[in-house]
Backbone as XML, in Angstrom:
<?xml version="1.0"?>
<chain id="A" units="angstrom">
  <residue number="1" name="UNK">
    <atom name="N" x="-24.561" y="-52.075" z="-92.515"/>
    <atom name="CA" x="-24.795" y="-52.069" z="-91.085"/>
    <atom name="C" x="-24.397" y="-50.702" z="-90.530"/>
  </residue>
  <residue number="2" name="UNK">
    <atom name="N" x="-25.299" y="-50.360" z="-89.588"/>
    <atom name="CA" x="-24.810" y="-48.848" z="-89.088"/>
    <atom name="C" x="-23.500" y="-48.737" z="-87.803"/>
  </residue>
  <residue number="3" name="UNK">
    <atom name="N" x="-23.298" y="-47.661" z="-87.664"/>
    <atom name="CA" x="-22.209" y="-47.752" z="-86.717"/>
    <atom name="C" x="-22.688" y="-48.333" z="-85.309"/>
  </residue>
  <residue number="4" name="UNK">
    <atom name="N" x="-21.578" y="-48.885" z="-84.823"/>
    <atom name="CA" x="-21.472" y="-49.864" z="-83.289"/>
    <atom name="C" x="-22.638" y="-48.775" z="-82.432"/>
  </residue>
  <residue number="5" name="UNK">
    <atom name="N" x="-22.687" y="-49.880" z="-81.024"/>
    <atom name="CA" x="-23.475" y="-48.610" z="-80.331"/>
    <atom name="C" x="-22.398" y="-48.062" z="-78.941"/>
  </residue>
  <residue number="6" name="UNK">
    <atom name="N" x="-22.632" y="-47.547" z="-78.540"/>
    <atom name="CA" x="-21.232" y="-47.548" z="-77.080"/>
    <atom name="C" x="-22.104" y="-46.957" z="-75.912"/>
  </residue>
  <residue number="7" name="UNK">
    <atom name="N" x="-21.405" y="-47.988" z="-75.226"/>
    <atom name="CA" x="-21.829" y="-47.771" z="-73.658"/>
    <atom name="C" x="-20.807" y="-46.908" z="-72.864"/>
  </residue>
  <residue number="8" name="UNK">
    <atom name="N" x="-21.291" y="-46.627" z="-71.735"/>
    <atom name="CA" x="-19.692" y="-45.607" z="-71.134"/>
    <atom name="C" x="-20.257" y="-46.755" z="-69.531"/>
  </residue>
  <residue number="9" name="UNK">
    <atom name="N" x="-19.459" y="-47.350" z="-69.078"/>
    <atom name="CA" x="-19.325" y="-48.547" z="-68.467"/>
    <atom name="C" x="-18.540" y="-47.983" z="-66.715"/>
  </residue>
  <residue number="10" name="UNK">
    <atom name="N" x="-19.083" y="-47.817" z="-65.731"/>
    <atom name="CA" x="-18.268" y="-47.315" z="-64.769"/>
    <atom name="C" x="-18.058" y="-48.268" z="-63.454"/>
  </residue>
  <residue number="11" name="UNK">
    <atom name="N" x="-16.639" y="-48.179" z="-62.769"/>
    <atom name="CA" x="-16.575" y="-48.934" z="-61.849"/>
    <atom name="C" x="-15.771" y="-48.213" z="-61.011"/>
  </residue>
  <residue number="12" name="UNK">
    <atom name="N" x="-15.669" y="-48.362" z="-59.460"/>
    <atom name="CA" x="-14.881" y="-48.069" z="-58.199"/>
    <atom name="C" x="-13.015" y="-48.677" z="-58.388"/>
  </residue>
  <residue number="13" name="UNK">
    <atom name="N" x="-12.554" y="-47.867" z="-58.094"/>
    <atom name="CA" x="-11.066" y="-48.098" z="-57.628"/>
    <atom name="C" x="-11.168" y="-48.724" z="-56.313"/>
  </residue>
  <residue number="14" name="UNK">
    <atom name="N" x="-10.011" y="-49.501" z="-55.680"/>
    <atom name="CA" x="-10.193" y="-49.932" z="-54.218"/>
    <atom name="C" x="-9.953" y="-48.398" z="-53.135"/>
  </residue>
  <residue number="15" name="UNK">
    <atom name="N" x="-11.045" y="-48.425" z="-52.016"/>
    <atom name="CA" x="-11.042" y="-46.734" z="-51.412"/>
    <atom name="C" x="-9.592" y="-46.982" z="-50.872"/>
  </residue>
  <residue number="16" name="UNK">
    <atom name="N" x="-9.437" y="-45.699" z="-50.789"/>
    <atom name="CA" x="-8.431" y="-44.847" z="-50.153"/>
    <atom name="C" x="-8.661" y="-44.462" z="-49.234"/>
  </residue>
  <residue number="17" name="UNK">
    <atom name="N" x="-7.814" y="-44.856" z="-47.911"/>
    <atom name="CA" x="-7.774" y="-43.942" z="-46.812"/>
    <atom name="C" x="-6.509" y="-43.816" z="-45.626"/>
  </residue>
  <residue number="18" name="UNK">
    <atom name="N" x="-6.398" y="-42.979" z="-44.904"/>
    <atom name="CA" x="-5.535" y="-42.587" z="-43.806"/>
    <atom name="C" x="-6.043" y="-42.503" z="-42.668"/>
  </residue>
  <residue number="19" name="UNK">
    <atom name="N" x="-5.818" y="-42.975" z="-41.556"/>
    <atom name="CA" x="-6.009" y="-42.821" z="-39.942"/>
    <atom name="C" x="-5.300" y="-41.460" z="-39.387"/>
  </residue>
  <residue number="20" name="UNK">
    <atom name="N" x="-5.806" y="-41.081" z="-38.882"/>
    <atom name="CA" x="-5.792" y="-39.758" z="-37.919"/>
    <atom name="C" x="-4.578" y="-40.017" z="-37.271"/>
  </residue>
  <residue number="21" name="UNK">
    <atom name="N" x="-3.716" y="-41.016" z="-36.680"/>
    <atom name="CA" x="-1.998" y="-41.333" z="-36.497"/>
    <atom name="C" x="-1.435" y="-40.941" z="-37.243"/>
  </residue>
  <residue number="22" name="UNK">
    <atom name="N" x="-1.888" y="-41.497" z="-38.725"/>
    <atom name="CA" x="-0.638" y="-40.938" z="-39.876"/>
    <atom name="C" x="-0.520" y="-40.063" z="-40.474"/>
  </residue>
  <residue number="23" name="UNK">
    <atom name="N" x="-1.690" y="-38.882" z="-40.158"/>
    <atom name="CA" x="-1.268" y="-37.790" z="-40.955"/>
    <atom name="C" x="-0.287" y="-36.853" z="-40.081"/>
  </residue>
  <residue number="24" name="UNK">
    <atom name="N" x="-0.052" y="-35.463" z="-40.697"/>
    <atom name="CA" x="0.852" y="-34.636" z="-40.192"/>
    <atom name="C" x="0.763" y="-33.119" z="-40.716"/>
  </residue>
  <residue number="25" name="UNK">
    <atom name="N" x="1.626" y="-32.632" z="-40.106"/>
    <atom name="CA" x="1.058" y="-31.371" z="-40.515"/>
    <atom name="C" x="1.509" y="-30.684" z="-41.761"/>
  </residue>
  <residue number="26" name="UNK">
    <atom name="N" x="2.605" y="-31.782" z="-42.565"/>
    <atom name="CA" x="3.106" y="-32.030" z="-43.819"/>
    <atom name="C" x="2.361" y="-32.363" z="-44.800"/>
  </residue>
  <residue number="27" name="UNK">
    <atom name="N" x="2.830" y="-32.308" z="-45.835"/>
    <atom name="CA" x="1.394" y="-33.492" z="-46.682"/>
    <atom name="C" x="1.482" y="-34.633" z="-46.924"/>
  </residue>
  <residue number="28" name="UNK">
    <atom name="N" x="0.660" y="-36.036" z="-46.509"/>
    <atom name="CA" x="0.907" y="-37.284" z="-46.953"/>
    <atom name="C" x="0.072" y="-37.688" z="-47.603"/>
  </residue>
  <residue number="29" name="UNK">
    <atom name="N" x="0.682" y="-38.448" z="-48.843"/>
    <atom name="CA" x="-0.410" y="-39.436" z="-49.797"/>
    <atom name="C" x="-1.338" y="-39.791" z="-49.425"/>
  </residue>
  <residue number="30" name="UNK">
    <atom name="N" x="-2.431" y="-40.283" z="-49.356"/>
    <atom name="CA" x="-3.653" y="-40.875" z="-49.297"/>
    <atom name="C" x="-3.848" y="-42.351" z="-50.327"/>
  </residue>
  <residue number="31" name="UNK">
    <atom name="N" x="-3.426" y="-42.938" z="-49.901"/>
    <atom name="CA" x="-3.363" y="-44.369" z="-50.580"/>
    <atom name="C" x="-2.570" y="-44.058" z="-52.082"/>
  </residue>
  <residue number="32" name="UNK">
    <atom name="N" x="-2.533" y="-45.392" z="-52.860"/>
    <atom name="CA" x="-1.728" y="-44.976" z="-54.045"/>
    <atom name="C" x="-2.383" y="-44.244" z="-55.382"/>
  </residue>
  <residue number="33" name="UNK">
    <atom name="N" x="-1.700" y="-43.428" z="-56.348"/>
    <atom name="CA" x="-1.902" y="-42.815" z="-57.188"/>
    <atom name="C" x="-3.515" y="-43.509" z="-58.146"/>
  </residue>
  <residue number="34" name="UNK">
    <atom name="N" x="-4.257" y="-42.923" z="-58.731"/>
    <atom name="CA" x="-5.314" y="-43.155" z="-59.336"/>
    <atom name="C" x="-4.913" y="-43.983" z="-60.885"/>
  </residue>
  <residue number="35" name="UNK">
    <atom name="N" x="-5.139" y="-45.395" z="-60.575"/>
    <atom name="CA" x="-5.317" y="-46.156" z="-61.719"/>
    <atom name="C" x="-6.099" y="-45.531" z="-63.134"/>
  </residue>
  <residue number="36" name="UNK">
    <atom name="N" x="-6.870" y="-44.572" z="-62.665"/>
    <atom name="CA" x="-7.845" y="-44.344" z="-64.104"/>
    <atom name="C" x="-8.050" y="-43.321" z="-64.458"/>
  </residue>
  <residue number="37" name="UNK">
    <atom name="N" x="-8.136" y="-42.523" z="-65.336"/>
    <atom name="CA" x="-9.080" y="-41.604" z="-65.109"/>
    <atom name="C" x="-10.416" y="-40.679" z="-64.340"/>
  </residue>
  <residue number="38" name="UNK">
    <atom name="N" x="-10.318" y="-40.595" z="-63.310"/>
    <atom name="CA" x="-11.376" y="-40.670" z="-62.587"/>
    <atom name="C" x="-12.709" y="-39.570" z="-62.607"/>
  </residue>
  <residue number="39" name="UNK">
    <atom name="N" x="-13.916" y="-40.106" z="-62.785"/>
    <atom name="CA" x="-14.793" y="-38.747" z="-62.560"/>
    <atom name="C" x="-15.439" y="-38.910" z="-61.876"/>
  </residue>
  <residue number="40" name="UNK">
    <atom name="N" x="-15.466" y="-39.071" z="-60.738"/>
    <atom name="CA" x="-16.272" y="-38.951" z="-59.518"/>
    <atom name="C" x="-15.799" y="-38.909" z="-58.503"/>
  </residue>
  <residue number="41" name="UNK">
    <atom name="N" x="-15.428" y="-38.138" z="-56.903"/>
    <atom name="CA" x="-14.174" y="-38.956" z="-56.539"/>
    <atom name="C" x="-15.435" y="-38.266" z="-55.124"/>
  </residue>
  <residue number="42" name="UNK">
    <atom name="N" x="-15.335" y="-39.074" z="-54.062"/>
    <atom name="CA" x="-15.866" y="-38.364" z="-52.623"/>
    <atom name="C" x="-15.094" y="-38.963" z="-51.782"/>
  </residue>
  <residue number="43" name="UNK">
    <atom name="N" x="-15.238" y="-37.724" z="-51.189"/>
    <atom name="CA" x="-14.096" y="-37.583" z="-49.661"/>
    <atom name="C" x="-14.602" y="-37.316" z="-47.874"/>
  </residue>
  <residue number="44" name="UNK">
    <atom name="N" x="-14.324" y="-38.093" z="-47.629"/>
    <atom name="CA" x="-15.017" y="-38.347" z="-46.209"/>
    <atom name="C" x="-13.751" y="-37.557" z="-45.177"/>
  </residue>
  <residue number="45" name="UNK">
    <atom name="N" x="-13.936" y="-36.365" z="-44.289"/>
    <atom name="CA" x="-13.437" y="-36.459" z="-43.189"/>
    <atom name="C" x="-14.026" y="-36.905" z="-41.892"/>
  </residue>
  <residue number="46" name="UNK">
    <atom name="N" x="-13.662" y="-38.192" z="-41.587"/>
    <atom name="CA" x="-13.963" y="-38.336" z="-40.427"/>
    <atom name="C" x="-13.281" y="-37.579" z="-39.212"/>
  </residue>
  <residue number="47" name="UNK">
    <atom name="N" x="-12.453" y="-37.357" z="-39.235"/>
    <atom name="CA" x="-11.759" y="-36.560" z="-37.853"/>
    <atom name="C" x="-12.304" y="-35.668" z="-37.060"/>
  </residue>
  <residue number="48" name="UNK">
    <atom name="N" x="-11.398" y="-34.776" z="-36.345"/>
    <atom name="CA" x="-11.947" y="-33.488" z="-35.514"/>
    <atom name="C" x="-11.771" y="-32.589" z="-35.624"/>
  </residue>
  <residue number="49" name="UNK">
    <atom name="N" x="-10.876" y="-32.288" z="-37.254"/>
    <atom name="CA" x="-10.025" y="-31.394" z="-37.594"/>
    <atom name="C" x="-10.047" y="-30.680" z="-38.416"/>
  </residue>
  <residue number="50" name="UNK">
    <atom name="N" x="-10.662" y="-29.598" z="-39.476"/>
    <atom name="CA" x="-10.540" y="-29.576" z="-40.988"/>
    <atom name="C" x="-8.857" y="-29.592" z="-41.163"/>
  </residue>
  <residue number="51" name="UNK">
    <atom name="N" x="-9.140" y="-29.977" z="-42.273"/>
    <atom name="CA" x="-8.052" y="-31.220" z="-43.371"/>
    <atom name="C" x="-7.814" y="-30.480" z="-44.149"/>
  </residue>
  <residue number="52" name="UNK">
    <atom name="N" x="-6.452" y="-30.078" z="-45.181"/>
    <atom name="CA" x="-6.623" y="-29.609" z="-45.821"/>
    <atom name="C" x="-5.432" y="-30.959" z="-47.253"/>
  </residue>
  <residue number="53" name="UNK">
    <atom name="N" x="-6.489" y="-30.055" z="-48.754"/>
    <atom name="CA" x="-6.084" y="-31.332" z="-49.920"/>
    <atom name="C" x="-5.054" y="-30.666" z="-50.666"/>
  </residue>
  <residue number="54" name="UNK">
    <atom name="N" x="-4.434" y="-31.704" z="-51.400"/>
    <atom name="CA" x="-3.487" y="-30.911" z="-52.723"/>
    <atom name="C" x="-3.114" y="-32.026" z="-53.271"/>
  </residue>
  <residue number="55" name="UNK">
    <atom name="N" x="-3.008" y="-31.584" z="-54.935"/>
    <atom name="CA" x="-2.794" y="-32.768" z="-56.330"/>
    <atom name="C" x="-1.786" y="-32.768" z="-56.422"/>
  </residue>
  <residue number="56" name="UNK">
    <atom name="N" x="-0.572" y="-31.717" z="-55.589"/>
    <atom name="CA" x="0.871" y="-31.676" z="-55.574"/>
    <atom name="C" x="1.310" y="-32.164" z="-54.712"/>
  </residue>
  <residue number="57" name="UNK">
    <atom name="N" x="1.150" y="-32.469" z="-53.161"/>
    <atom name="CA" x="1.550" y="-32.694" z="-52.112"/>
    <atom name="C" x="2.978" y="-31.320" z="-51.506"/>
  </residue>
  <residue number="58" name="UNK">
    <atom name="N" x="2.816" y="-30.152" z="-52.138"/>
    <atom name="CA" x="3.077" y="-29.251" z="-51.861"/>
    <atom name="C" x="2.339" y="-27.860" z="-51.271"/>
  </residue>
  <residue number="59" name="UNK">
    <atom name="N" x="1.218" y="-27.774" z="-52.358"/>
    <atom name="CA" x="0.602" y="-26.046" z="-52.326"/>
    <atom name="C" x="-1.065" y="-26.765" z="-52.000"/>
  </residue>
  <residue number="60" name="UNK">
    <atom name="N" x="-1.598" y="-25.689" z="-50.885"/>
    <atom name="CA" x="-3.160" y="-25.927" z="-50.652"/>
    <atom name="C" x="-4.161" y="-26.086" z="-51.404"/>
  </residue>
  <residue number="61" name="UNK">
    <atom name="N" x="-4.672" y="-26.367" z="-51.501"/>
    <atom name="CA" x="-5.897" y="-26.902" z="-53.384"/>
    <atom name="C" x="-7.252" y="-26.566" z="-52.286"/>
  </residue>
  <residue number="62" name="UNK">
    <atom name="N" x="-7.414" y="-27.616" z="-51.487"/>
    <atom name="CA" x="-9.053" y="-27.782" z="-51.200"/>
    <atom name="C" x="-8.903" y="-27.786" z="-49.483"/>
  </residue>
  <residue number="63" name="UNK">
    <atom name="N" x="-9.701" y="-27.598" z="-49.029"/>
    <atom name="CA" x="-9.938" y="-28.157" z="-47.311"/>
    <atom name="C" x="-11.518" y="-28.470" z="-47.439"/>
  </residue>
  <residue number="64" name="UNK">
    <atom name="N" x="-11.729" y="-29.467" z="-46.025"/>
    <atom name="CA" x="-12.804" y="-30.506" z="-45.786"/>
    <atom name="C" x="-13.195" y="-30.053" z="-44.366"/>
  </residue>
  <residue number="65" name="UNK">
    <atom name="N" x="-13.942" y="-29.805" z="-44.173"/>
    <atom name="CA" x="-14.212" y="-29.317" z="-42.199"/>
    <atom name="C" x="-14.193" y="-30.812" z="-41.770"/>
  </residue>
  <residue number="66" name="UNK">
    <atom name="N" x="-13.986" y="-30.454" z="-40.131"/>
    <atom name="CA" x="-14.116" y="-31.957" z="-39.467"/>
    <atom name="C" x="-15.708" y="-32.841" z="-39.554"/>
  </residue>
  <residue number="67" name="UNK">
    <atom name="N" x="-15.630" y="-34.254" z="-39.695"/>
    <atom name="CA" x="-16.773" y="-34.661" z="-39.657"/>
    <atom name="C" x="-18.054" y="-34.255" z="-40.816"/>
  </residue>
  <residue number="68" name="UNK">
    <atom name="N" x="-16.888" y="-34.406" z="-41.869"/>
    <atom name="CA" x="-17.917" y="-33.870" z="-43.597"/>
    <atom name="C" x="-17.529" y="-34.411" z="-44.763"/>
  </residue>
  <residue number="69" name="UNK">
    <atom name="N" x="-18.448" y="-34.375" z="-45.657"/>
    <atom name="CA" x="-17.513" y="-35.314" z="-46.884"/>
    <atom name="C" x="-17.981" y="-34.083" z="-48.285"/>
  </residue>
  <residue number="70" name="UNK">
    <atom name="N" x="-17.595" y="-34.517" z="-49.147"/>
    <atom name="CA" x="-17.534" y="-33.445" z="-50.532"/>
    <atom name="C" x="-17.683" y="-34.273" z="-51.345"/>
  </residue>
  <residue number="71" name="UNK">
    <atom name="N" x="-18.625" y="-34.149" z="-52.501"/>
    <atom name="CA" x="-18.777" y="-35.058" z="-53.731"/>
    <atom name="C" x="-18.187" y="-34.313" z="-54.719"/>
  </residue>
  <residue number="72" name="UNK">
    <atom name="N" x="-16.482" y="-34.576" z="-55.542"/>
    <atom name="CA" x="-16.082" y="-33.901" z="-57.111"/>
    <atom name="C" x="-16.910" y="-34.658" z="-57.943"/>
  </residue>
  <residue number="73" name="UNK">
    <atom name="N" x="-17.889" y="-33.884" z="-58.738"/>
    <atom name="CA" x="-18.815" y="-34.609" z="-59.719"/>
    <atom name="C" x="-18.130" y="-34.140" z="-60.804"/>
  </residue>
  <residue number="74" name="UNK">
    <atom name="N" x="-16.717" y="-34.044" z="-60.996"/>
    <atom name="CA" x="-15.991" y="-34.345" z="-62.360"/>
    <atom name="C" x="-16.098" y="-34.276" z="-63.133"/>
  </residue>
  <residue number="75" name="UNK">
    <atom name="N" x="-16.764" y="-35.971" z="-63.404"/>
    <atom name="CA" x="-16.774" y="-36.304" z="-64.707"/>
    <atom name="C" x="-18.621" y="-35.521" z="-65.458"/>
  </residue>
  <residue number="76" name="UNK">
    <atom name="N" x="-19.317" y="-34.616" z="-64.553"/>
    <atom name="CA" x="-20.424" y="-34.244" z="-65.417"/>
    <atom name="C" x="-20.346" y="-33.069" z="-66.047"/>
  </residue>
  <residue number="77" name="UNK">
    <atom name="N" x="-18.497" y="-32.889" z="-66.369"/>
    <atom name="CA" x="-18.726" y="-31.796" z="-67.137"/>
    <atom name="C" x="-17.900" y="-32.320" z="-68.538"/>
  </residue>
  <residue number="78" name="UNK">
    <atom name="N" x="-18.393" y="-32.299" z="-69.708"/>
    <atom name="CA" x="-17.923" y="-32.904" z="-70.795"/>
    <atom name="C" x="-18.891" y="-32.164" z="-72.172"/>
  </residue>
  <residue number="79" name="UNK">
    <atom name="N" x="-18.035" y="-32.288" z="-73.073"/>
    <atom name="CA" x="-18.340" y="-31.615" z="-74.665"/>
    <atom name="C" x="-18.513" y="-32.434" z="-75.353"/>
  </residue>
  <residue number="80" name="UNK">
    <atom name="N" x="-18.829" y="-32.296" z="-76.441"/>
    <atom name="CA" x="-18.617" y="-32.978" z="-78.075"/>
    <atom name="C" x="-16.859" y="-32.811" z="-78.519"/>
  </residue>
  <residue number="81" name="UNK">
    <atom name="N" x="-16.737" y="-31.492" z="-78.566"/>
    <atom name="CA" x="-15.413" y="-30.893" z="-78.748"/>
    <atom name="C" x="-14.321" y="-31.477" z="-77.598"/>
  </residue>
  <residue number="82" name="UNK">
    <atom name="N" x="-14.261" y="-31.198" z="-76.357"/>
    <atom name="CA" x="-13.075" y="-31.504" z="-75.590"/>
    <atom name="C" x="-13.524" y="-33.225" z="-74.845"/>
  </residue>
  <residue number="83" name="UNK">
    <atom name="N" x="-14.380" y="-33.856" z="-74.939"/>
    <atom name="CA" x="-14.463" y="-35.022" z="-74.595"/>
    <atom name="C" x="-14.985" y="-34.829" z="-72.450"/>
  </residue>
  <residue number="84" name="UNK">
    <atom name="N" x="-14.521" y="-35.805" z="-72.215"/>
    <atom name="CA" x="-14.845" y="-36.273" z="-70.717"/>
    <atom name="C" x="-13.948" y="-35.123" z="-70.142"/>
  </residue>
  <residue number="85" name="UNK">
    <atom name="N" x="-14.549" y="-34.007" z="-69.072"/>
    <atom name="CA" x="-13.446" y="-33.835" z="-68.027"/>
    <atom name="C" x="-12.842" y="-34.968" z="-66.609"/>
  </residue>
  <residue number="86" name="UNK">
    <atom name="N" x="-11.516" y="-35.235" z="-66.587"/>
    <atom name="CA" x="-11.544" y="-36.629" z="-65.443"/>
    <atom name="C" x="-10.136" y="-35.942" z="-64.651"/>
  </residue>
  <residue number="87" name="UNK">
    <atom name="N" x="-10.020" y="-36.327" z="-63.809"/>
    <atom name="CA" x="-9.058" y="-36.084" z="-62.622"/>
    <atom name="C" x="-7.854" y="-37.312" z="-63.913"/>
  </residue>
  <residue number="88" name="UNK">
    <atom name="N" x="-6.480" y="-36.724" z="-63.912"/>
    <atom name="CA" x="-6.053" y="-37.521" z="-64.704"/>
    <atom name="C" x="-5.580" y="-39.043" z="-63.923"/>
  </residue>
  <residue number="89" name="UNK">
    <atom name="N" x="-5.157" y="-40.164" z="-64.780"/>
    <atom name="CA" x="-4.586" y="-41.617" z="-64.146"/>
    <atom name="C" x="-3.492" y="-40.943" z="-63.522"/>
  </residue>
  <residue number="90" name="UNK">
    <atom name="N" x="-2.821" y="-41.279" z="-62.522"/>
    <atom name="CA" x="-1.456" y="-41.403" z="-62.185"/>
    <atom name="C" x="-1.589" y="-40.291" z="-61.474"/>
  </residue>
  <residue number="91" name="UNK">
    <atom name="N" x="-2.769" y="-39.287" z="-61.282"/>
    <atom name="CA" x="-2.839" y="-38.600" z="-59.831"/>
    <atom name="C" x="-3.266" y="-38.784" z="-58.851"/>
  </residue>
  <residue number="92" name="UNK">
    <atom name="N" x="-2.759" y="-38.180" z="-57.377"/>
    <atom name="CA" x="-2.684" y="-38.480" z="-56.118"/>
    <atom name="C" x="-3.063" y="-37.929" z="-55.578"/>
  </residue>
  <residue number="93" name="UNK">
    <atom name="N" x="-4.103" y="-38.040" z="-54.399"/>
    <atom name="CA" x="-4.461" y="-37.101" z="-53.168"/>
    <atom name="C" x="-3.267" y="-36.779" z="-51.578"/>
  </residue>
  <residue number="94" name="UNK">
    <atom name="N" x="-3.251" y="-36.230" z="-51.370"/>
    <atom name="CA" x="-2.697" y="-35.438" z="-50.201"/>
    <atom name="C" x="-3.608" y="-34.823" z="-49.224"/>
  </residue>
  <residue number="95" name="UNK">
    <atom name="N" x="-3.002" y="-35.267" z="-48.044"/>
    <atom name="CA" x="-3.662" y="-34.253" z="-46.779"/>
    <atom name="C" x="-3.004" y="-34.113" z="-45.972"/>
  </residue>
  <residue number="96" name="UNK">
    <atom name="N" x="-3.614" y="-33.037" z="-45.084"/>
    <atom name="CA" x="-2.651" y="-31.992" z="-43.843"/>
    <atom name="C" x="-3.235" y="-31.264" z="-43.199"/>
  </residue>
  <residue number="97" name="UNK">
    <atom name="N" x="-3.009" y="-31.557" z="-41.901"/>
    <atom name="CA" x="-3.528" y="-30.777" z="-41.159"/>
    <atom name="C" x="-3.350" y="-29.652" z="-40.616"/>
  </residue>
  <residue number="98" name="UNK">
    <atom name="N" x="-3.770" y="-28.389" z="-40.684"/>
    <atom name="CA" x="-3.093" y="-26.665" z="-40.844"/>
    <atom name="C" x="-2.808" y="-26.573" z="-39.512"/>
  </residue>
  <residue number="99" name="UNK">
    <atom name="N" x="-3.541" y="-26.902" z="-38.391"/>
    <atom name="CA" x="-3.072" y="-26.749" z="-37.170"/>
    <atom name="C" x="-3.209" y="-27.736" z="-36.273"/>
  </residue>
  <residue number="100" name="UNK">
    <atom name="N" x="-4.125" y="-27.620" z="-34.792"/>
    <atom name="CA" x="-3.707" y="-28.791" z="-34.055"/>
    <atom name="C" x="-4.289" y="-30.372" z="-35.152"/>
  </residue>
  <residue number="101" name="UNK">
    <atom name="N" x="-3.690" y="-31.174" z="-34.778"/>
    <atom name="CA" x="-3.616" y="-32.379" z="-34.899"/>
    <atom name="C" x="-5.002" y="-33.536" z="-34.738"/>
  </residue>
  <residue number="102" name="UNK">
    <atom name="N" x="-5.460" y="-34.215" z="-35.716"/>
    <atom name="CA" x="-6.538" y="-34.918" z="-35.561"/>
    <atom name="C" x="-6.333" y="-36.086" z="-34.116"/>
  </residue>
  <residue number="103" name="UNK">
    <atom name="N" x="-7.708" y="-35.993" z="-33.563"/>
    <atom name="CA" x="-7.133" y="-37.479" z="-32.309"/>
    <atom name="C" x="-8.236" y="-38.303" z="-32.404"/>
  </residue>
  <residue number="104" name="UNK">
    <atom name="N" x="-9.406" y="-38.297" z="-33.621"/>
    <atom name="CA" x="-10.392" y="-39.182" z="-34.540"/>
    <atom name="C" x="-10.270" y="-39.803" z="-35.409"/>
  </residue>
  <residue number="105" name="UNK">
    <atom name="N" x="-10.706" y="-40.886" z="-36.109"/>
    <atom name="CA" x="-11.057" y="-41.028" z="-37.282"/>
    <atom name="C" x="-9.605" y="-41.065" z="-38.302"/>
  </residue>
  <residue number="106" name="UNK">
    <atom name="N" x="-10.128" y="-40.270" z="-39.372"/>
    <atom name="CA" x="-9.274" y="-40.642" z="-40.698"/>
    <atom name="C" x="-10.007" y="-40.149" z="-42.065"/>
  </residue>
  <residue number="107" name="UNK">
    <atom name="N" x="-9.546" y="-40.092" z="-42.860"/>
    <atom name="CA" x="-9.905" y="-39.476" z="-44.227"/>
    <atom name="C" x="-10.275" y="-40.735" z="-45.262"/>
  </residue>
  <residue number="108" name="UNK">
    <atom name="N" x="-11.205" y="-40.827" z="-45.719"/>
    <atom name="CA" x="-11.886" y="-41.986" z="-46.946"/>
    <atom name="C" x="-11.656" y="-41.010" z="-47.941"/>
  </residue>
  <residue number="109" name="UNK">
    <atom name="N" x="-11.602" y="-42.134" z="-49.447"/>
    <atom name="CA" x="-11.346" y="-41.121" z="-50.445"/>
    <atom name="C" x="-12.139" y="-42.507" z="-51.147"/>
  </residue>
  <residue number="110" name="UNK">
    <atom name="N" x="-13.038" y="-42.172" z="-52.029"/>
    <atom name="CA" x="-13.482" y="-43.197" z="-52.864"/>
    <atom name="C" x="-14.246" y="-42.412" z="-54.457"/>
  </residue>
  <residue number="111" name="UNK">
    <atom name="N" x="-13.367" y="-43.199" z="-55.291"/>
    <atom name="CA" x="-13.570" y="-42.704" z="-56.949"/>
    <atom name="C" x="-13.902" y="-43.748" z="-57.575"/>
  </residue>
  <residue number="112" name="UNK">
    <atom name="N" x="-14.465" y="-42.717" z="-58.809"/>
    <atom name="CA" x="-15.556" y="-43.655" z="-59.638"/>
    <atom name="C" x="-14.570" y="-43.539" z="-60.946"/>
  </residue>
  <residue number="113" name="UNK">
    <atom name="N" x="-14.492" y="-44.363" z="-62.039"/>
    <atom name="CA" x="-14.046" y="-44.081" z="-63.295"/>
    <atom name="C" x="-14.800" y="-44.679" z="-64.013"/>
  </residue>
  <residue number="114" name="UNK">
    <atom name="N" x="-14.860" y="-44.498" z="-65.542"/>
    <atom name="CA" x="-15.818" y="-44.641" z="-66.828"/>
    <atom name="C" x="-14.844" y="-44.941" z="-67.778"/>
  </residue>
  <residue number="115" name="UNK">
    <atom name="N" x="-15.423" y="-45.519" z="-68.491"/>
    <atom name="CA" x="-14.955" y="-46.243" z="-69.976"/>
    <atom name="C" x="-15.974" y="-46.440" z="-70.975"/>
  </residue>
  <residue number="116" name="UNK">
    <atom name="N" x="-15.223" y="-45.974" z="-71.646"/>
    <atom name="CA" x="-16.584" y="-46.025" z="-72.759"/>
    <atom name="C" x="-15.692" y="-47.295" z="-73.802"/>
  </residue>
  <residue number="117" name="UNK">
    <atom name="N" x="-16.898" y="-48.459" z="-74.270"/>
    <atom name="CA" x="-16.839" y="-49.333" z="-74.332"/>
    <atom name="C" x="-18.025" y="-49.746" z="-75.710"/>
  </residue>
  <residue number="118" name="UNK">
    <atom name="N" x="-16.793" y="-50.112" z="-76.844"/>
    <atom name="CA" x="-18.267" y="-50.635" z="-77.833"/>
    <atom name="C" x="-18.971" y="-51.414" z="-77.794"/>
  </residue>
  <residue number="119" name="UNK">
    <atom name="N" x="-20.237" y="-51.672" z="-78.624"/>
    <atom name="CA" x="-20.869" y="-52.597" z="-77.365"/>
    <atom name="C" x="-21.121" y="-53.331" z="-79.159"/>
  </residue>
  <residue number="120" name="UNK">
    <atom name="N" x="-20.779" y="-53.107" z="-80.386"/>
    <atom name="CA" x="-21.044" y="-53.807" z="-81.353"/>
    <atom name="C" x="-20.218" y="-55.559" z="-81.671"/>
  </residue>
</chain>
């Protein structure tokens, strides 16, 4: 019999998000840390504000203008050699606002993860 066949099998985490009350001009979490591996992840600013991101909740990584969203298409970069690129499990989004203060909306965060799965 030849080898199994494999599927790579993908599903949603529950979204992530923050209201325009709770952020600050500090950095706060964005719902809890990423269950999976993730390769897909899009980010909605709803507010009035650009937003700015970080995987540390310290140093600036990314910003979002007000009223825009960003698709990380992640997971479509991958090898034979190094496997899947994925945002790792057990990381976290952060946001902050650089100057005045959002009085809209809120930030969505919604990720995709994959599993590859034998299917023999």
């Amino acid at each position: 019999m030849g080898a199994p066949a494999y599927s790579t099998i993908i599903d949603w985490e529950p979204l992530r998000d923050i209201s325009y009350a709770s952020m600050a001009i500090t950095y706060i979490g964005v719902g809890s840390p990423m269950a999976n591996p993730i390769r897909l992840m899009k980010v909605y600013n709803q507010t009035d504000v650009t937003l700015f991101l970080s995987n540390d909740g310290i140093n600036d990584k990314d910003f979002i203008p007000a009223n825009s969203q960003f698709i990380y298409d992640i997971g479509s970069n991958t090898s034979t050699q190094g496997g899947w690129l994925v945002l790792n499990a057990g990381s976290r989004i952060y946001v902050r606002y650089p100057g005045s203060a959002p009085t809209v909306g809120g930030l969505l965060i919604s990720v995709i993860y994959g599993t590859d799965t034998s299917m023999s």
